[in-house]
C-alpha positions as CSV (number, residue, x, y, z in Angstrom):
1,X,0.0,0.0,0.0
2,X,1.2,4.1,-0.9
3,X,1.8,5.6,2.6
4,X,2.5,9.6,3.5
5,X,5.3,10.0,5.1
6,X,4.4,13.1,7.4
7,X,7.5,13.3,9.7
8,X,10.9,12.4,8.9
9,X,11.8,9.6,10.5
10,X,14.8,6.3,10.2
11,X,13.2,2.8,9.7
12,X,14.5,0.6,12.5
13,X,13.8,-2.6,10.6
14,X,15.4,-1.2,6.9
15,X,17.8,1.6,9.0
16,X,16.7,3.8,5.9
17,X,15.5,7.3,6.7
18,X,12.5,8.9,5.0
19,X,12.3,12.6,5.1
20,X,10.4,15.3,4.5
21,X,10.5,17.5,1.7
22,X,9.1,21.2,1.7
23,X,6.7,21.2,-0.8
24,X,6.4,17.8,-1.6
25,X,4.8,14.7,-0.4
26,X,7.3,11.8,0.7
27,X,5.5,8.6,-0.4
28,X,6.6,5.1,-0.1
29,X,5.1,1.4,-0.3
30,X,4.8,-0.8,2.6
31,X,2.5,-3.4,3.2
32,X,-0.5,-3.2,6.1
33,X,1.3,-5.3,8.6
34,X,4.6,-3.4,8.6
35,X,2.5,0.1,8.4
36,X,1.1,-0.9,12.1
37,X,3.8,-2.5,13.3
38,X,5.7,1.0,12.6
39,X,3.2,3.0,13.8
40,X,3.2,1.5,17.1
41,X,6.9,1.7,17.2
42,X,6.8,5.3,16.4
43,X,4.3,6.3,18.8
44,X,7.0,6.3,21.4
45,X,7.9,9.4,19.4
46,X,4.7,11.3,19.2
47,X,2.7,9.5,16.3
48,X,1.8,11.0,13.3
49,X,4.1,9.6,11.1
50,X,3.0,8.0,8.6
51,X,-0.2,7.7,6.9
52,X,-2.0,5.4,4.3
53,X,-3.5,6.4,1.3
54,X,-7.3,5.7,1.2
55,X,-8.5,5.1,-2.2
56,X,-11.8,6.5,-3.7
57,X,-14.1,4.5,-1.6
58,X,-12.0,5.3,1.5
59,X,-10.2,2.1,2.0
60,X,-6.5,1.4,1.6
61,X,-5.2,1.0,-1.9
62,X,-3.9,-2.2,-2.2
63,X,-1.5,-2.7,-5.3
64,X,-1.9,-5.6,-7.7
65,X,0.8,-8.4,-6.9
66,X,3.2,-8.8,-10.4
67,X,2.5,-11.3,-11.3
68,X,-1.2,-10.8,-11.2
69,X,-3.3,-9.0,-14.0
70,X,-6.3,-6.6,-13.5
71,X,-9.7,-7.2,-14.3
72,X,-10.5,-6.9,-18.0
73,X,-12.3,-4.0,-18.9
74,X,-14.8,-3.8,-22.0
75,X,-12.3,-2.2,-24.3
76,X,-9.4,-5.0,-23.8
77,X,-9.3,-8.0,-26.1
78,X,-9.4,-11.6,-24.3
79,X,-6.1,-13.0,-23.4
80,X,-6.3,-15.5,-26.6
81,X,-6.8,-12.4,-28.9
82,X,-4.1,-10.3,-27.4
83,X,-1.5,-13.5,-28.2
84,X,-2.1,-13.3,-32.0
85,X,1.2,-12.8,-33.7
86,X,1.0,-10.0,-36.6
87,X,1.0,-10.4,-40.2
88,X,4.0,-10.4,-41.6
89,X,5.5,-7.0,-43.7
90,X,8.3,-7.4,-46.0
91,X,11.1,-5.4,-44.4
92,X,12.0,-2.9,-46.8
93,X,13.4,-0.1,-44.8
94,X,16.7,-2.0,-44.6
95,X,17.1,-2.3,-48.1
96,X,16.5,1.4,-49.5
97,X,12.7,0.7,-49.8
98,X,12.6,-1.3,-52.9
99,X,12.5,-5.1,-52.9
100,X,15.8,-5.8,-55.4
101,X,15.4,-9.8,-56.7
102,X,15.1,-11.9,-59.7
């Protein structure tokens, strides 16, 4: 999941710090389980580090794995069609244009 960083802070599990930018939002990936487990750890320091990203029905976004493939949509072919190899075009550019034989 996308997550806000809001304070600058150092990661004690990765020891990589994530800071703040004026004028920019710091925004990194980290799944829901490590989110909470550093938000606990960084209430010792005040909270309000971090936050997650809602999507547009208010919950989390939660990214597609790789090796998955989202939903088809009505303007996408089915699998099968999108495997079709294309016709084959004489490759002219390589030989000035014009197809030289006999």
């Amino acid at each position: 999941m996308k997550v806000i960083v809001k304070k600058t802070f150092r990661d004690a599990r990765t020891k990589e710090v994530h800071k703040v930018r004026p004028g920019q939002e710091t925004v990194i990936d980290m799944s829901e389980e490590r989110l909470a487990e550093a938000q606990a750890a960084l209430e010792a320091y005040g909270g309000g580090f971090l936050e997650a990203i809602p999507d547009v029905d208010g919950a989390p976004i939660t990214p597609l794995p790789e090796n998955d493939t989202p939903p088809p949509d009505g303007d996408t072919p089915p699998p099968d069609e999108q495997a079709k190899p294309k016709p084959d075009k004489p490759d002219t550019a390589k030989r000035g244009g014009k197809k030289q034989g006999g």
